[in-house]
C-alpha positions, 0 to 999 in steps of 0.5 A: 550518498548516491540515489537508490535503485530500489533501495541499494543506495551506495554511501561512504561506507558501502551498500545501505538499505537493502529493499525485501520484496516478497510476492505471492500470486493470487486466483484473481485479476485483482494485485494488491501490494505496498510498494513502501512497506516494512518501515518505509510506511509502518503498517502498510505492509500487513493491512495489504496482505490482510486485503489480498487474503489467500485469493488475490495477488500480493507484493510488498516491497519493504524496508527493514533497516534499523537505521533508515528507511527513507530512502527506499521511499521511491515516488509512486510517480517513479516507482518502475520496479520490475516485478510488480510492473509484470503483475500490473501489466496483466492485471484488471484491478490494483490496490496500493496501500500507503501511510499518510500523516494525521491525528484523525483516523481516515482512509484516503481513497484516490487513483484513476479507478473512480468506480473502483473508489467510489466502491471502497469508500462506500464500502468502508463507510458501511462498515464505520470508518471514515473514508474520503475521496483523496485529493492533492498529493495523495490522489494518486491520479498522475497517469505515471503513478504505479497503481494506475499501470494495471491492464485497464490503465487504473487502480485505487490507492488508499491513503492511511493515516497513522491514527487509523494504522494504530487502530489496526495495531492496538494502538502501537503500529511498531509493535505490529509483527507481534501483536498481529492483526486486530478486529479492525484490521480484519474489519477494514481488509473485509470491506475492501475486498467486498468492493475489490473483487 
């Protein structure tokens, strides 16, 4: 298979993978997308439209193929598409939602905006969820990373493990355009939009 340009890769059989991207602008300066939703990352998706609200911009670019979605995973490092780079370029202020592995219910909190990050992991711990500065691969600091080409050349990326996710769910992320947005979803996206805004 040849590599993907944003999701339309070209296998035996023909085009495979066909990426959705759906936008909504915003009253604010602040850009809050997943650019691995849908099911590249379960759940990503709807925790970014429930911090984004009805006040700030929204982008999603989502993977819904029943047979794959990885490879619509597109590194944030590489991640050029070209919507979401406009609304980056004027924005002051950007928050990646991503997945991450892990048992234990955290949010990984990185990206170049450190008094943004510092704002949403106080701000989540204020409101009981146990909220780390990311290191590593999930930092998010490389100045390449898609979160960080806003206007002021930084953003925040959360970094969700799946346990936290479930929580979000009821327990089951799969399951989550049916069941919709528990308490705590609600919960979580209220606390970083206090520190985001």
């Amino acid at each position: 298979m040849l590599e993907p340009l944003y999701g339309v890769g070209i296998g035996e059989d023909g085009p495979v993978a066909q990426p959705r991207i759906v936008t909504r602008l915003g009253r604010s300066d602040v850009v809050v997308f997943a650019p691995h939703g849908g099911d590249i990352e379960p759940g990503s998706s709807e925790v970014a439209d429930a911090i984004a609200g009805d006040d700030l911009t929204y982008y999603e670019f989502a993977g819904n193929d029943p047979t794959g979605n990885r490879m619509l995973h597109v590194p944030s490092t590489a991640f050029d598409e070209p919507t979401l780079l406009a609304l980056l370029a004027v924005a002051e202020r950007a928050v990646a939602v991503h997945g991450a592995r892990g048992r234990d219910p955290i949010a990984w909190v990185g990206g170049r905006d450190v008094q943004g990050r510092d704002r949403v992991i106080e701000c989540l711990r204020d409101a009981g969820f146990t909220a780390r500065v990311a290191d590593g691969a999930l930092a998010g600091t490389d100045t390449r990373n898609i979160v960080n080409r806003t206007a002021t050349k930084g953003g925040v990326q959360l970094e969700l493990t799946w346990a936290l996710r479930e929580r979000f769910f009821d327990g089951d992320v799969h399951a989550r355009r049916r069941a919709g947005p528990s308490a705590t979803l609600l919960r979580f996206s209220d606390a970083v939009r206090l520190a985001v805004r």
